[in-house]
N, C-alpha and C positions, 0 to 999 in steps of 0.2 A: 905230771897231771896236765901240764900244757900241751904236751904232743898230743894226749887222747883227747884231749879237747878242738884245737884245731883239725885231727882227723875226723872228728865228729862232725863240725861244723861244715869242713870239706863235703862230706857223703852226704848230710844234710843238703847243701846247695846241688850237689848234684843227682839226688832225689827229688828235686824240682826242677830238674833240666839245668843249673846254675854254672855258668861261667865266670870272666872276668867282667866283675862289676864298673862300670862305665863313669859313674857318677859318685856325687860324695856319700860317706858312710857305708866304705867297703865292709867293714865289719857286719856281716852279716850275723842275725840271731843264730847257734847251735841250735839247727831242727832236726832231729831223728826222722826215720823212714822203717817203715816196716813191711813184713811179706809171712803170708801162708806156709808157717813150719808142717802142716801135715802134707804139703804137696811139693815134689823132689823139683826143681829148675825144669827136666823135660814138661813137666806137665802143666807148670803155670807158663810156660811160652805157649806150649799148644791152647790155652782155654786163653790166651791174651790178654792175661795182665799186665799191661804194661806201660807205662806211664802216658798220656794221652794229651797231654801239652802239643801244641806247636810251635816249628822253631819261630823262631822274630825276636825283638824285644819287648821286655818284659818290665814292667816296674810293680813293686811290691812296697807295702807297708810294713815293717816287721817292730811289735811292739813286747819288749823284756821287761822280766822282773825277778828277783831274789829273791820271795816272800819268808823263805825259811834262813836269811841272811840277819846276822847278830847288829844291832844297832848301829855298830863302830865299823862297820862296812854299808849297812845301808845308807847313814850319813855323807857315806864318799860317792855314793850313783848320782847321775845325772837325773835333774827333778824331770826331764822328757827322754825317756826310751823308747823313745818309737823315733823310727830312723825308715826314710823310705830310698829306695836304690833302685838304679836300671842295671835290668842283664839282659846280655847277649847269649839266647837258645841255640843253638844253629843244629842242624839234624845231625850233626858227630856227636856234639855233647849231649843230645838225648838218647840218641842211642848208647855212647857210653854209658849213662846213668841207669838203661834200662839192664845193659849184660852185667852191670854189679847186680842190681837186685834179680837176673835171675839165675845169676850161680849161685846166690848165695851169700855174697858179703866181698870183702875188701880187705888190701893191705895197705898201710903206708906208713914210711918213716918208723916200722917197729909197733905200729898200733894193728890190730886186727877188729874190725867189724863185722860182726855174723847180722845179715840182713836176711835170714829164713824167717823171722817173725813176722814179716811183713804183707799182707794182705791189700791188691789194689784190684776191685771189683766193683760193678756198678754204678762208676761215678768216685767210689770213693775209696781212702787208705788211709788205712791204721792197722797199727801194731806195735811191736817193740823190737828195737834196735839195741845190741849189746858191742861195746867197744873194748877191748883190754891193751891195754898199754904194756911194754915190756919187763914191767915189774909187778904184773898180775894185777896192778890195780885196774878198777872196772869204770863203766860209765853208760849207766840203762836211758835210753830215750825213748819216749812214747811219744806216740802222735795221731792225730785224729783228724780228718780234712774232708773235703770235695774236690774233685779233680776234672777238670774239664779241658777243654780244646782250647778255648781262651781265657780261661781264667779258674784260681785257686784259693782253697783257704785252709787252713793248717795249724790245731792247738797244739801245741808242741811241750812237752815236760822232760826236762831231761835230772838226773839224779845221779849223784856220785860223791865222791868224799867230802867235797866244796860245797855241797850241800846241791838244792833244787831251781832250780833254772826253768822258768815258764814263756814261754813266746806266742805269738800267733799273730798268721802271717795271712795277709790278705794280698793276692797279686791278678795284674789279668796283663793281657797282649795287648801292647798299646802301636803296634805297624810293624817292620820289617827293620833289622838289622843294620846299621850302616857298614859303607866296606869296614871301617877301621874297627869298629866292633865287631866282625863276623873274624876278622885275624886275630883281634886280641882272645878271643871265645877261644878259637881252635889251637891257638898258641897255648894256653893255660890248659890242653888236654894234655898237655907233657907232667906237668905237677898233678892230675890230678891222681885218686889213686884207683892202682894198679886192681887189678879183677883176678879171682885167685882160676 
């Protein structure tokens, strides 16, 4: 369950343009990303769905919660879940984030992402996101946002045997990259995953 969860979290970051995180509280929230299953990858690049970020950096607010979490684990969360973090865009890692969602979906490390659920038109994206691990077990994220040139926001639900995982993520373009964050961004394009 831990692999399908960090490749969730992965596809998640990089459904927001997301690289290597700069500052503290790498741990980024597991956010889902979704895309229009009735329409094939040729035809949502032609009508330009496409993620509409620009590169630079980026700081986001990302606040979690466990709601459907049994006492004797809610008692171990940190009483502040909101964690905020700088990333580094740079126009490789959105365009990579963009040819995941419009083939389709993703591999990595044995987990598979079908991202055909996902819908980003008018400003906005949501849909649902299905992850499976290589022992069938699954892991559905939903996600509901705004999407803009400089800035984002994102309810994010994600569901699997661990139970329910809520986040929502507020971010916008706070200037331009530095050198050492534009290399760590495009270095961490090796880990990310692979485009089927």
């Amino acid at each position: 369950m831990k692999r399908i969860t960090i490749a969730a979290a992965t596809l998640a970051l990089a459904a927001c343009g997301g690289g290597q995180s700069s500052t503290n509280n790498e741990s980024a929230a597991a956010n889902g990303a979704t895309a229009d299953s009735a329409a094939p990858a040729a035809a949502r690049a032609a009508t330009g769905s496409r993620l509409p970020m620009q590169p630079g950096a980026w700081q986001s607010t990302i606040t979690m919660d466990m709601p459907d979490a049994p006492p004797e684990v809610r008692a171990h969360l940190p009483a502040n879940r909101t964690m905020t973090q700088r990333t580094c865009m740079t126009a490789e890692t959105l365009d990579d984030a963009n040819r995941t969602f419009l083939t389709g979906g993703s591999d990595q490390d044995g987990v598979h992402c079908d991202t055909t659920g996902m819908r980003i038109a008018g400003g906005r994206i949501e849909g649902v996101t299905v992850c499976t691990g290589p022992q069938g077990e699954s892991m559905r994220m939903t996600m509901n946002g705004t999407l803009a040139a400089n800035r984002y926001e994102l309810d994010q639900q994600i569901e699997g045997p661990q139970g329910r995982i809520t986040s929502r993520i507020v971010a916008q373009r706070v200037g331009d990259c530095t050198a050492e964050e534009t290399a760590a961004a495009n270095a961490g394009r090796q880990g990310a995953p692979a485009t089927r």
